[in-house]
N, C-alpha and C positions, 0 to 999 in steps of 0.2 A: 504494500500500500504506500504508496507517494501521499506526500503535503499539499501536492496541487489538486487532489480531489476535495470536490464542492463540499462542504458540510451541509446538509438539509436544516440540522438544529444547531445551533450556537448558542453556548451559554457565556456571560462575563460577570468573571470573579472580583470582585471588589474589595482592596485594604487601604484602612487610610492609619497612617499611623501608628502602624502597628496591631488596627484593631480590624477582625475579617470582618466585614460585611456580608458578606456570603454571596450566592451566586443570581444576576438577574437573565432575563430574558432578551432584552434588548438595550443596546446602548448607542448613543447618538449625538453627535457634535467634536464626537476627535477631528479635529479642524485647527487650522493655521489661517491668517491672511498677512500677506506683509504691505504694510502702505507705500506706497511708489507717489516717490515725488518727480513732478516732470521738471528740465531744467533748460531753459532757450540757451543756447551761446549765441552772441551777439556776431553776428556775420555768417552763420551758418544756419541756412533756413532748411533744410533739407530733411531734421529729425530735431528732437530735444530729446536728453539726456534723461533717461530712465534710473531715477536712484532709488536705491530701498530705504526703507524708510524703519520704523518699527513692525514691530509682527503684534499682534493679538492673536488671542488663543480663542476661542469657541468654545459657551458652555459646555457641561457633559452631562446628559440626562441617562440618565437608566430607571428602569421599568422590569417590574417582575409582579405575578398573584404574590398577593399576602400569605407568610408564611412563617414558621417560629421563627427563622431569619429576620423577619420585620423587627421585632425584638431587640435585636441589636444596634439599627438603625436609631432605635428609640433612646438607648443605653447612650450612644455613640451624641447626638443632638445634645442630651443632659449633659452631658461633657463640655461639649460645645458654648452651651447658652451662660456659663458660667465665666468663660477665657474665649474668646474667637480667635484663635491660634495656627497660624497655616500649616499645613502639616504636609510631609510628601507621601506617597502612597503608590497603589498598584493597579491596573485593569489589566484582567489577563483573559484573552477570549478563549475559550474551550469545547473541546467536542462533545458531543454525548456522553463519552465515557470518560469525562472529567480531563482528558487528555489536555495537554497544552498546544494550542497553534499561535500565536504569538502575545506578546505582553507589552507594555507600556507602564513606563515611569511618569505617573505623574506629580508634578513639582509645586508644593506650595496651596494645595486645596483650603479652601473655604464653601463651607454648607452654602447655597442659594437659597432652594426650596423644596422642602421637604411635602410631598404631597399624600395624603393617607387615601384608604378605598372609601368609595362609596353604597356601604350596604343598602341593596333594596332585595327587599324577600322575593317582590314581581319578577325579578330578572335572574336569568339563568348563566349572565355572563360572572368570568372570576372578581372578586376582588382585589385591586391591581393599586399598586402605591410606587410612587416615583421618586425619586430622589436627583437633584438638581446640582451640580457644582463649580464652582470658578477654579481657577488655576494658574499659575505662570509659566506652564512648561511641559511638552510632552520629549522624553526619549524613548527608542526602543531598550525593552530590559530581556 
């Protein structure tokens, strides 16, 4: 079995600081952009000067059904709401069988928004709770 076959499921594992969060279903926003300043030189009309500028990061949301895992997330906030302390940490995407297919360092997190389920008895769909975060920094780990 090769690395380049599709995974149908993908899970992402979540640590921040030492502490697991445990595993979501989906994650979204591992993203960069860098600002490009344009720059004329005076006698040369042809192009202007494409510089980089700063990069910003892109939130990172992950989503998963509520699960004893939620728990921790909860444990992890009370932490939080006492000291707002950036912390480095971990996203690691994984196969069905927990297996590793690649990870990411990331640098300097702070909580955005924490979002819980919405129980309604009428609906048959999971109870699903999000978790929102800022950062300064992704590497691969």
């Amino acid at each position: 079995m090769t690395d380049n076959i599709f995974a149908s499921s993908v899970f992402f594992s979540l640590t921040i600081g030492g502490n697991d969060l445990g595993e979501f279903t989906t994650c979204s926003g591992l993203g960069a952009q860098v600002e490009i300043e344009q720059y004329a030189e005076g006698g040369n009309n042809g192009f202007s000067w494409q510089l980089p500028g700063r990069i910003t990061w892109s939130n990172i949301t992950l989503t998963r059904a509520v699960t004893a895992d939620s728990a921790k997330i909860a444990r992890w906030l009370g932490e939080i709401v006492r000291k707002v302390e950036p912390k480095d940490g971990e996203i690691v995407a994984l196969r069905p069988d927990l297996s590793r297919i690649i990870g990411w360092q990331v640098l300097g997190i702070v909580p955005v928004r924490w979002e819980g389920p919405s129980f309604d008895p009428a609906s048959s769909q999971a109870a699903v709770e999000s978790l929102e975060i800022a950062h300064a920094g992704l590497r691969p780990s």
